[in-house]
KETIVEX-355383 format. One record per residue (C-alpha): residue number from 0; residue in three letters; x, y, z. Coordinates in pm, 1 decimal. Layout:
<lumvos>
+-----+--------+----------+----------+----------+
| num | residu |     east |    north |       up |
+-----+--------+----------+----------+----------+
| NUM |    ALA |        X |        Y |        Z |
...
+-----+--------+----------+----------+----------+
</lumvos>
This chain:
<lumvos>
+-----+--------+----------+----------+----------+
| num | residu |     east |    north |       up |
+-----+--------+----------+----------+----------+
|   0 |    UNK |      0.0 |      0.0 |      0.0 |
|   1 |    UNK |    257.4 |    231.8 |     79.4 |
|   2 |    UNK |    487.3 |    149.1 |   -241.0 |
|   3 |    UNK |    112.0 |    219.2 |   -412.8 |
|   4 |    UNK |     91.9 |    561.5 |   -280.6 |
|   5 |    UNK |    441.9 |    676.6 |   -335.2 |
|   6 |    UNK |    416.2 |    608.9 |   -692.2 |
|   7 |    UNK |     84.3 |    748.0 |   -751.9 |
|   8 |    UNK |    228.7 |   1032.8 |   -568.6 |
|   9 |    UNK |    511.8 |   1085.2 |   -739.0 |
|  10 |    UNK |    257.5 |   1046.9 |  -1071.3 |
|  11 |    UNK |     74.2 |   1345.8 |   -971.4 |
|  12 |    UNK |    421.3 |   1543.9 |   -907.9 |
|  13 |    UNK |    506.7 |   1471.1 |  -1262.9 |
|  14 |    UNK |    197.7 |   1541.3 |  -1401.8 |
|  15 |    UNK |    186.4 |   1866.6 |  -1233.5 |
|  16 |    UNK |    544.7 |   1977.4 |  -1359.0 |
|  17 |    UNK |    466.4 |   1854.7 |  -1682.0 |
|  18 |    UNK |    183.6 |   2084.4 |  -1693.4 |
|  19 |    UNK |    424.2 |   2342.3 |  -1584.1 |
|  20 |    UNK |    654.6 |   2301.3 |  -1904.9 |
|  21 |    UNK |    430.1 |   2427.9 |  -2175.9 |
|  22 |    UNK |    674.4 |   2306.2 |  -2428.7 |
|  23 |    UNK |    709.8 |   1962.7 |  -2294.1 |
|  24 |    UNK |    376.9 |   1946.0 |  -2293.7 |
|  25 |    UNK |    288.3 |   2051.1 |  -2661.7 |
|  26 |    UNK |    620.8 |   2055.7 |  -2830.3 |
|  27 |    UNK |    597.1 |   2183.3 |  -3172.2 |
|  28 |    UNK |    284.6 |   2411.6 |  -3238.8 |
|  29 |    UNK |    107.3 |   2411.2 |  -3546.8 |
|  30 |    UNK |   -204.4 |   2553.3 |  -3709.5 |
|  31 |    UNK |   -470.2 |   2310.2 |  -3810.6 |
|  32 |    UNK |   -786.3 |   2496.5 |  -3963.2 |
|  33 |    UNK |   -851.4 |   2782.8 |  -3735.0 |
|  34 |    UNK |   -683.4 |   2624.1 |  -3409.1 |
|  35 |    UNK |   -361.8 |   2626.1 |  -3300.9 |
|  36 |    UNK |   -280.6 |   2298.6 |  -3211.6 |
|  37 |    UNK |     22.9 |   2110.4 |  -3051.7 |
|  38 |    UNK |    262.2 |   1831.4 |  -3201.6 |
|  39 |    UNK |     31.2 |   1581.3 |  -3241.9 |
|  40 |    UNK |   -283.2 |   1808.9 |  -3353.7 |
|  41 |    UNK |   -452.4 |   1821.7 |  -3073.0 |
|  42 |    UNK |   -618.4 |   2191.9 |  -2952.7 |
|  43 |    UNK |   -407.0 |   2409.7 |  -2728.4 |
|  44 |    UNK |   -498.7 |   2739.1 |  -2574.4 |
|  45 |    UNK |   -151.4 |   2941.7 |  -2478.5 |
|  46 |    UNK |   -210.5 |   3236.2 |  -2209.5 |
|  47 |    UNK |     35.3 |   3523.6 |  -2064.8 |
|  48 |    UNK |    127.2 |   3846.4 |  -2031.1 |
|  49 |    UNK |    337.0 |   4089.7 |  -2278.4 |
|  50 |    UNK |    618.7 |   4291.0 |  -2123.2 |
|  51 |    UNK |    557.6 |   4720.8 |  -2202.3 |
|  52 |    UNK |    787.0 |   4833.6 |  -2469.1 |
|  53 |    UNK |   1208.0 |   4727.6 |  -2394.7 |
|  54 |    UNK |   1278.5 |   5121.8 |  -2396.7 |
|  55 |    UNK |   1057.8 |   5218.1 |  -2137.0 |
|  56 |    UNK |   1069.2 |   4925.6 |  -1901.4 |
|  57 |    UNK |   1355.8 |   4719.5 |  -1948.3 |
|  58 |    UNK |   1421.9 |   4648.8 |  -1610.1 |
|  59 |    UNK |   1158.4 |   4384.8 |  -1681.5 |
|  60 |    UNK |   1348.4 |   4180.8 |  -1885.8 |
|  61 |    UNK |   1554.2 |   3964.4 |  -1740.9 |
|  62 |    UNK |   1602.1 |   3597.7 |  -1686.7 |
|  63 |    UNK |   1398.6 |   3555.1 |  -1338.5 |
|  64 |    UNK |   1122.3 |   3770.4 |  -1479.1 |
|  65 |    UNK |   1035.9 |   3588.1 |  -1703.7 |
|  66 |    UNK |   1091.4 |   3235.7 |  -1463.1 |
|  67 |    UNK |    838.0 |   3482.1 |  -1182.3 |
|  68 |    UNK |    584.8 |   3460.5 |  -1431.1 |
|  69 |    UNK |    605.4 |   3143.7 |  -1508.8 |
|  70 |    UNK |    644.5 |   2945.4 |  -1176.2 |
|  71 |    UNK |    386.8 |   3220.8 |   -957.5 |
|  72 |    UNK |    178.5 |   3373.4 |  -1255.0 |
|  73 |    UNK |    115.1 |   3003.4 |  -1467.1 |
|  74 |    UNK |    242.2 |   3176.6 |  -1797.4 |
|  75 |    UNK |    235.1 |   2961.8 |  -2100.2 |
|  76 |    UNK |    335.6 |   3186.0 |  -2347.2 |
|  77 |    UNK |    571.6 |   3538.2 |  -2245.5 |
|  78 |    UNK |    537.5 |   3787.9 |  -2541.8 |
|  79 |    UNK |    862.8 |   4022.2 |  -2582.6 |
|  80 |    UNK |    778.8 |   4381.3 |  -2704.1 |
|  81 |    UNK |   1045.8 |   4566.9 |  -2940.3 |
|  82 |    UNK |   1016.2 |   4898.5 |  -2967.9 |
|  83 |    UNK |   1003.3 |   5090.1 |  -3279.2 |
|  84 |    UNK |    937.4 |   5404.8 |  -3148.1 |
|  85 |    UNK |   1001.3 |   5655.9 |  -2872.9 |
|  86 |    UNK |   1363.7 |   5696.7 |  -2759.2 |
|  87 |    UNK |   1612.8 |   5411.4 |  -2797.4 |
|  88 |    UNK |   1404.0 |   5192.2 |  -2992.1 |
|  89 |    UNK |   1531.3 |   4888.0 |  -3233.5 |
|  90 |    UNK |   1587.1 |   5084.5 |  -3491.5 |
|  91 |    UNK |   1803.6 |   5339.9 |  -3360.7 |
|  92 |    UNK |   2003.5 |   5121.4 |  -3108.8 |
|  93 |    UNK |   1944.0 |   4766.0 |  -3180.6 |
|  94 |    UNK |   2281.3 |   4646.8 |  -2983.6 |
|  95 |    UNK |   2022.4 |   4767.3 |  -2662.2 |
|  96 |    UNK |   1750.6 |   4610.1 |  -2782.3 |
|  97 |    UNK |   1904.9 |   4260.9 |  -2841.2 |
|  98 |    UNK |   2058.8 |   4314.7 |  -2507.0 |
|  99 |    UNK |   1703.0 |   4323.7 |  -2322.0 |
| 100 |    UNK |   1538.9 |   4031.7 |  -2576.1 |
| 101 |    UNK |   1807.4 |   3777.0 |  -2574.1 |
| 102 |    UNK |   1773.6 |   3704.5 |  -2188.8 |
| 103 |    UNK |   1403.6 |   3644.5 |  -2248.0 |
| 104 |    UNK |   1414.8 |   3440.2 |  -2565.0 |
| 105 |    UNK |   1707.1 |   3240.0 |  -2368.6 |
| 106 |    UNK |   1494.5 |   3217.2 |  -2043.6 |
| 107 |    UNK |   1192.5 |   3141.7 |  -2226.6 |
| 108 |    UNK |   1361.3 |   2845.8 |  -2342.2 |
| 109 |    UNK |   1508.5 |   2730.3 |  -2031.2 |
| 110 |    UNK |   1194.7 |   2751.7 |  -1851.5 |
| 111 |    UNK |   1012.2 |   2575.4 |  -2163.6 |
| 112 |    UNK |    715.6 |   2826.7 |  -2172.2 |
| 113 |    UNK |    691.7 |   2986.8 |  -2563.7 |
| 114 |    UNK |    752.5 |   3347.0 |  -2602.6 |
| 115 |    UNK |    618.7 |   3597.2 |  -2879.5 |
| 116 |    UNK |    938.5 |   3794.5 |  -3046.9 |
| 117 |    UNK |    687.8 |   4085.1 |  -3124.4 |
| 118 |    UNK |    829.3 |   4382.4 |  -3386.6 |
| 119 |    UNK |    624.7 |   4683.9 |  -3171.6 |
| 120 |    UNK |    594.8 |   4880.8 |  -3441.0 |
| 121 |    UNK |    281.2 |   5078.1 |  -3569.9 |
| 122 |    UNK |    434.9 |   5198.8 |  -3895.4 |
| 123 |    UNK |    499.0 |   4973.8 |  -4188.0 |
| 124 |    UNK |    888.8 |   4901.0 |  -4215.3 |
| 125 |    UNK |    927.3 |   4654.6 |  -4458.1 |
| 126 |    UNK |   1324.5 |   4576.7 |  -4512.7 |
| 127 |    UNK |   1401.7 |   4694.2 |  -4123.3 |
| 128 |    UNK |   1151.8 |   4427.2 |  -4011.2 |
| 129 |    UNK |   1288.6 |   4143.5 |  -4287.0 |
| 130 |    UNK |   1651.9 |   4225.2 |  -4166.2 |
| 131 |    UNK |   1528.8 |   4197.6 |  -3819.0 |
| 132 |    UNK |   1295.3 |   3850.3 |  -3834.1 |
| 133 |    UNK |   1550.6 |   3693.4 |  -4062.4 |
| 134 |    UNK |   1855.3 |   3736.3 |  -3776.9 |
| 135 |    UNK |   1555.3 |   3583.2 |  -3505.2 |
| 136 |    UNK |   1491.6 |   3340.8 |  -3757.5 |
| 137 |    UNK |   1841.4 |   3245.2 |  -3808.7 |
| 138 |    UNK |   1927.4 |   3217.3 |  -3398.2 |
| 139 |    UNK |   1618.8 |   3061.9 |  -3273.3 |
| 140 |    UNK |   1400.1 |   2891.9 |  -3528.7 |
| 141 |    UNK |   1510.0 |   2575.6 |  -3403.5 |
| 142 |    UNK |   1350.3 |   2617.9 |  -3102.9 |
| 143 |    UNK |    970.2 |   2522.8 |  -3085.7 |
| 144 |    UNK |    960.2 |   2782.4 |  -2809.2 |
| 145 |    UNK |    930.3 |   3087.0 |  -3043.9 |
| 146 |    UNK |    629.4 |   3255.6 |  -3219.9 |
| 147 |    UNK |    728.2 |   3603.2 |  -3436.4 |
| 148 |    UNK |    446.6 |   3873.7 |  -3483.4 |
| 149 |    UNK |    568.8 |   4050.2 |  -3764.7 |
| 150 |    UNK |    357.4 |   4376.1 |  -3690.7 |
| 151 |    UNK |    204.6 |   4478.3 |  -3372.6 |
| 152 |    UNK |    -50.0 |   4681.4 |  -3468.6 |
| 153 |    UNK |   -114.9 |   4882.5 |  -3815.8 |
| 154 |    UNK |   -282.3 |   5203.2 |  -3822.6 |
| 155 |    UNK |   -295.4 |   5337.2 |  -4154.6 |
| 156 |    UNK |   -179.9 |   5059.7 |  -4366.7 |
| 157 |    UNK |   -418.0 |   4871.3 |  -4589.7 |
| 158 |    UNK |   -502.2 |   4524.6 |  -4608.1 |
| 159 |    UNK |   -351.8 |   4500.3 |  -4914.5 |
| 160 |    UNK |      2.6 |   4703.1 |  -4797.6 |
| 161 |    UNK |    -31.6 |   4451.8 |  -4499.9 |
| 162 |    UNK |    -23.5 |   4121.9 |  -4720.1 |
| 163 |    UNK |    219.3 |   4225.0 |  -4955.3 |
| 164 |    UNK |    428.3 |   4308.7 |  -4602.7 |
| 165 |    UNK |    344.0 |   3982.6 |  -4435.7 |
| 166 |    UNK |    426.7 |   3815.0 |  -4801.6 |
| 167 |    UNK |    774.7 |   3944.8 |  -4791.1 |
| 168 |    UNK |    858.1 |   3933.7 |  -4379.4 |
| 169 |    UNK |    699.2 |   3557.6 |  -4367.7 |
| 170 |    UNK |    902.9 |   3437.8 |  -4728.1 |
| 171 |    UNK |   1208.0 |   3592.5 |  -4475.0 |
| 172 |    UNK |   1146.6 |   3361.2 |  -4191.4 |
| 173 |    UNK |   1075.9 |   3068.7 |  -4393.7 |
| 174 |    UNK |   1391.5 |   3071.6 |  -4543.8 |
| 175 |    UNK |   1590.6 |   2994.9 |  -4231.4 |
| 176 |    UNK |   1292.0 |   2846.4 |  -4011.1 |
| 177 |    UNK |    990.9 |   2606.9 |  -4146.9 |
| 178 |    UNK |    713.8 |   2561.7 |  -3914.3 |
| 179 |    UNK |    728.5 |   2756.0 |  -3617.7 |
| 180 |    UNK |    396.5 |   3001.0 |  -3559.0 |
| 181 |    UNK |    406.3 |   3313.8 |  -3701.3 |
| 182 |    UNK |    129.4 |   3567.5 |  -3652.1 |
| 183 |    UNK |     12.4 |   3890.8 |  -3891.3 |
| 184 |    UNK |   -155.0 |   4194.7 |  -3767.2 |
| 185 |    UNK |   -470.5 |   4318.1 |  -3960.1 |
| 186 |    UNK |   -550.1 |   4715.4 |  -3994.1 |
| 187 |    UNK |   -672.6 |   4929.0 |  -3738.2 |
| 188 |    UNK |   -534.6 |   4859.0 |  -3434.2 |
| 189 |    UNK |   -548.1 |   4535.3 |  -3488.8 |
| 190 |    UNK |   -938.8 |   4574.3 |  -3518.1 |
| 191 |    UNK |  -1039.9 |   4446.2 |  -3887.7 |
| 192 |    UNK |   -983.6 |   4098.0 |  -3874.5 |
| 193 |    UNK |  -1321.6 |   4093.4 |  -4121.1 |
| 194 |    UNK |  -1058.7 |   4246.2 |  -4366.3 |
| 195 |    UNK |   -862.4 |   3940.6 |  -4318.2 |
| 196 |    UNK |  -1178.7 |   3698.4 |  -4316.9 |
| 197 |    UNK |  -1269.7 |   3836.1 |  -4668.2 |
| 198 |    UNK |   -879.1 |   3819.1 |  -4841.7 |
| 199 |    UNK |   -633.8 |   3601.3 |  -4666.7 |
| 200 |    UNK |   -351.4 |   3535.1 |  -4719.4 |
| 201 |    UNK |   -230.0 |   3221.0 |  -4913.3 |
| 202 |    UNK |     42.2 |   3008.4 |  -4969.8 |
| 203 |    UNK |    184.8 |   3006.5 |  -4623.5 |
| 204 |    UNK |    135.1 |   2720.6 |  -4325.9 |
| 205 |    UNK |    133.4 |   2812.0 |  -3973.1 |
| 206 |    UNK |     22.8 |   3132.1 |  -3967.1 |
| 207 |    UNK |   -219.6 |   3310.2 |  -3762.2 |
| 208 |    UNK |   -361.0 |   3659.2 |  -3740.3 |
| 209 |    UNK |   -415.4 |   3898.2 |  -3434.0 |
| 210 |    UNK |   -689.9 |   4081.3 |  -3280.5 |
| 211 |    UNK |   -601.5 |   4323.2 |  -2980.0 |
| 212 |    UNK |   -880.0 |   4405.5 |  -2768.3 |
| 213 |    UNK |   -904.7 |   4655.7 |  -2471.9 |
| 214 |    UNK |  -1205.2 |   4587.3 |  -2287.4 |
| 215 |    UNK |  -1328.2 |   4871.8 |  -2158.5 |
| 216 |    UNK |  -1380.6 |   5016.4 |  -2509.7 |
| 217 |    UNK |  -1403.4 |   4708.8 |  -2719.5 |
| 218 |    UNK |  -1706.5 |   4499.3 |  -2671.6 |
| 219 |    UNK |  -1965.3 |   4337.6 |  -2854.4 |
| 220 |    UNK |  -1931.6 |   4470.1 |  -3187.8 |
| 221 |    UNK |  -1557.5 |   4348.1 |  -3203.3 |
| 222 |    UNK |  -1669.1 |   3995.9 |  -3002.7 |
| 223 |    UNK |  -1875.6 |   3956.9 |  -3317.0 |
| 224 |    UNK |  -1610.6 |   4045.2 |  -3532.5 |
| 225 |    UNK |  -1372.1 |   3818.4 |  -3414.2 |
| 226 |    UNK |  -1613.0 |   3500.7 |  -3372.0 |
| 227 |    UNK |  -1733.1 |   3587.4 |  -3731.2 |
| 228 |    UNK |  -1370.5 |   3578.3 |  -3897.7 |
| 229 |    UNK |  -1362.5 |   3258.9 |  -3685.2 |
| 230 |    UNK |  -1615.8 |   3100.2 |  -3823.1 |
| 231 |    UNK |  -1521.4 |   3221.9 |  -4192.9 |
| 232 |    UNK |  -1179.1 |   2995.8 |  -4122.8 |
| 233 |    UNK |   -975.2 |   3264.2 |  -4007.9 |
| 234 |    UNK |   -714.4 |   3151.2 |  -3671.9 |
| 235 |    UNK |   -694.2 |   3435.7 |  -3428.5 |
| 236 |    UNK |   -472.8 |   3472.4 |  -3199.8 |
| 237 |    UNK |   -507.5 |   3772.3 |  -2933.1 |
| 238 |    UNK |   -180.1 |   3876.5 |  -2905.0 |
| 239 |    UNK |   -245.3 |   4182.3 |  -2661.8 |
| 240 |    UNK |   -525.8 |   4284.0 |  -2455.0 |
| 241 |    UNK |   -630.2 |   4498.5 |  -2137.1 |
| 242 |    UNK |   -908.3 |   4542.3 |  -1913.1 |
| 243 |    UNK |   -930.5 |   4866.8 |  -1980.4 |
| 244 |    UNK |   -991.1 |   5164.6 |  -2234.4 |
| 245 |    UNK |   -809.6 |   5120.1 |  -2555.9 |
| 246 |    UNK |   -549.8 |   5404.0 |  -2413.5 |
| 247 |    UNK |   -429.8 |   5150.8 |  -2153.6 |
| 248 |    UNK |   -571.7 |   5378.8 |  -1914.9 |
| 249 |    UNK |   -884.8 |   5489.2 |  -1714.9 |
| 250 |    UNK |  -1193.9 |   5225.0 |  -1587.5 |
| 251 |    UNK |  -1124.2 |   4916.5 |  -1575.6 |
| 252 |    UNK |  -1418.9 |   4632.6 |  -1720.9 |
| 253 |    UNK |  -1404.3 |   4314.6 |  -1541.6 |
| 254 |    UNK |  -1722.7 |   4254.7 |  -1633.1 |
| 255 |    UNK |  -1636.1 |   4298.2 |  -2015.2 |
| 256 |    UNK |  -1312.0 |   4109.7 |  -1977.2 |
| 257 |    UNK |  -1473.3 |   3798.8 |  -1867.9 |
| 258 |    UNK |  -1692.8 |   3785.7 |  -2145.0 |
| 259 |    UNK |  -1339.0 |   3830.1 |  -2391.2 |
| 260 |    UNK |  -1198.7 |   3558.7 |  -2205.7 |
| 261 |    UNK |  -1528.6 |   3317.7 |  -2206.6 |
| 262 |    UNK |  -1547.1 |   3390.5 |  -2566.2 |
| 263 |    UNK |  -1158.7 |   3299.2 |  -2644.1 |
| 264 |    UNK |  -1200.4 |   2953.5 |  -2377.3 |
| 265 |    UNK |  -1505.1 |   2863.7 |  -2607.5 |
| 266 |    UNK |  -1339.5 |   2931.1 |  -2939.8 |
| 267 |    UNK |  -1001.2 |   2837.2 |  -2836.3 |
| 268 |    UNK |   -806.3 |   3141.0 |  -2910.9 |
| 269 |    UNK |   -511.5 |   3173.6 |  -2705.7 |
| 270 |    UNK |   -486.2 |   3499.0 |  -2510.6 |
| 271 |    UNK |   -210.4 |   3782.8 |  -2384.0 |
| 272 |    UNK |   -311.7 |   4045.9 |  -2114.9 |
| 273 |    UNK |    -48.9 |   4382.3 |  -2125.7 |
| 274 |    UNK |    162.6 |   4457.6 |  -1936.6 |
| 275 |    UNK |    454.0 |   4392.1 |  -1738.6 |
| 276 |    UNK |    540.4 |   4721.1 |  -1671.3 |
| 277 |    UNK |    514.8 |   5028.6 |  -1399.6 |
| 278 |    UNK |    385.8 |   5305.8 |  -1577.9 |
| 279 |    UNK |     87.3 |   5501.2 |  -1401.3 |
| 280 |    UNK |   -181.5 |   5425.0 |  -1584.2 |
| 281 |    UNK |   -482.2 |   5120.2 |  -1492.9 |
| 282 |    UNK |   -325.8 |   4854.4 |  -1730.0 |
| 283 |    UNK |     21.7 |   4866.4 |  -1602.5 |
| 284 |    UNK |     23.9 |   4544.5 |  -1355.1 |
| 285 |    UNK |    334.1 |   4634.7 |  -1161.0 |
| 286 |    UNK |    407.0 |   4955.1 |   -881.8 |
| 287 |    UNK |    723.8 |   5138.2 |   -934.4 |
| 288 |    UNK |    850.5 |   5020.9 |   -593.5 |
| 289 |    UNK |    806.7 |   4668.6 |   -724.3 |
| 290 |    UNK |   1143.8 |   4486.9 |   -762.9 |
| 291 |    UNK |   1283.7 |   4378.7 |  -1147.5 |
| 292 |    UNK |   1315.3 |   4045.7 |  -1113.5 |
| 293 |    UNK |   1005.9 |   3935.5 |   -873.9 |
| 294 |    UNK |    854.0 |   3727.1 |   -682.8 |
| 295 |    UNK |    573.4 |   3991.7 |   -668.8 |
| 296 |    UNK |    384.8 |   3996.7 |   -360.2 |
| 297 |    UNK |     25.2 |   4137.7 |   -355.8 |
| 298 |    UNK |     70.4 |   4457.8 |   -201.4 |
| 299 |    UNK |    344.7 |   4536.4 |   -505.5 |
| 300 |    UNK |     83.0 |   4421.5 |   -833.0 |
| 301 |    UNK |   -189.4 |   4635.1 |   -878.5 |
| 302 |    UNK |   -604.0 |   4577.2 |   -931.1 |
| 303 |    UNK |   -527.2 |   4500.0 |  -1335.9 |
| 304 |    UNK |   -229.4 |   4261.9 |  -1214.8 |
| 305 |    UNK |   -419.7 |   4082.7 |   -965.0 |
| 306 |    UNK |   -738.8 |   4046.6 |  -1194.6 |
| 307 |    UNK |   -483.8 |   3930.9 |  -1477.8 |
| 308 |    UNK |   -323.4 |   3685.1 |  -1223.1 |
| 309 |    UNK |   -582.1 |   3569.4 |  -1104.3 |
| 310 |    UNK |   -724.5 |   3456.6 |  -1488.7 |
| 311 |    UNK |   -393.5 |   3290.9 |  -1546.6 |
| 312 |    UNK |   -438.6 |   3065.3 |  -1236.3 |
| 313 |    UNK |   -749.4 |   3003.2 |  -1320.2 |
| 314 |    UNK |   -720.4 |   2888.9 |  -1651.4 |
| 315 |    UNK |   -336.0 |   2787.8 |  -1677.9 |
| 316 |    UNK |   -364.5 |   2485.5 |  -1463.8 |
+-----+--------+----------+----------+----------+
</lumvos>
């Protein structure tokens, strides 16, 4: 009885740290239809949190950040985001940039949770962003661990600027890199994945297309949206998303939240709350005073942190 127990004991200990190990668990992603799916094709749902832009809060990346969310926060998936813009972005220092990424990719990997390289860019930069993917590409595209999002969110580009960009950036990758998950940004903010529903694009395997949603200012209408490119064939993937208004700041929607998140559990579209940062606004989940590297106690993550938290426990099991 006892030699019974101790091995159905240490069953559940290796089922629980399996669980633990995203990548272990599903290996090599893949997209099948309009689901992402893991090695051997069957559904997977990846959830986590984005860091805020490298050149405003790279304290926060760092090795035992990104093992903090993991191990306390039940991240799955750790999305990386690389400025374009503002002072001391990619473009104008990348030497910085690759300084804050690398210890995230290479902790990612470690930790074997997947993490999103993500180009944060809202301006179309074609040969900067193929010059960019196709160095990722080259370094880590043998590692299942890695998704790329080419384009963060559009603004003014069209849908057909955007596939003639995802054309090129995509032919990039899959010159040094074959199958792992890449994901396209639609116009808008992110907002007209009905564009994409009505014109995808074709040729290309493993490739999925984001929504962002902020929920305070995104409901129904976009819900709709989304489900309907869904149903049309189209895989979404919500690659950022807040509880808040769309400016990452003022009220924040629980209410509305929950019905994003039932929505994405039903559909299975994996999901990534922002951010990992301590700016003073409602969707920043961290207080200044709260340390680079965590653990993060409660008194240090604030009411969007704790209600993001709280989701990944709940659903990252």
């Amino acid at each position: 009885m006892k030699k019974l127990l101790t091995i159905i004991l240490f069953c559940v200990c290796v089922c629980h740290a399996h669980a633990l190990d995203p990548v272990k668990q599903y290996g090599q992603l893949q997209v099948k239809d309009t689901q992402l799916c893991d090695q051997k094709g069957n559904p997977v749902i990846l959830r986590g949190v984005s860091l805020g832009w490298h050149n405003l809060w790279p304290r926060f990346y760092n090795k035992k950040a990104v093992q903090t969310l993991k191990q306390d926060w039940h991240c799955s998936v750790i999305r990386a985001a690389i400025g374009q813009h503002i002072e001391d972005n990619y473009r104008e220092n990348p030497t910085y940039a690759m300084q804050c990424l690398t210890p995230v990719v290479e902790s990612a990997i470690k930790q074997n949770i997947y993490v999103i390289i993500d180009w944060h860019s809202h301006e179309l930069r074609t040969e900067e962003a193929k010059a960019f993917f196709g160095e990722m590409a080259r370094k880590y595209g043998k590692y299942p661990h890695v998704i790329y999002e080419i384009y963060n969110e559009p603004v003014e580009d069209t849908w057909t600027d955007l596939k003639k960009y995802a054309t090129e950036v995509i032919s990039e990758i899959r010159k040094y890199d074959a199958d792992n998950i890449v994901l396209v940004g639609c116009p808008h903010w992110d907002q007209d994945i009905h564009l994409v529903a009505d014109n995808p694009l074709q040729g290309f395997n493993n490739i999925m297309y984001t929504v962002h949603f902020y929920a305070a200012t995104h409901g129904e209408y976009l819900r709709e949206r989304t489900e309907d490119a869904v149903k049309k064939g189209i895989p979404v993937f919500i690659s950022e998303s807040g509880a808040t208004e769309a400016s990452g700041d003022g009220k924040i929607d629980a209410e509305s939240e929950e019905e994003w998140i039932k929505m994405c559990e039903r559909l299975g579209i994996s999901w990534i709350c922002w951010s990992i940062s301590d700016k003073n606004e409602s969707c920043s989940m961290l207080l200044p005073r709260a340390t680079a590297t965590g653990p993060w106690a409660d008194d240090v993550i604030k009411v969007y942190g704790k209600l993001v938290k709280g989701l990944l426990l709940k659903y990252n099991l």
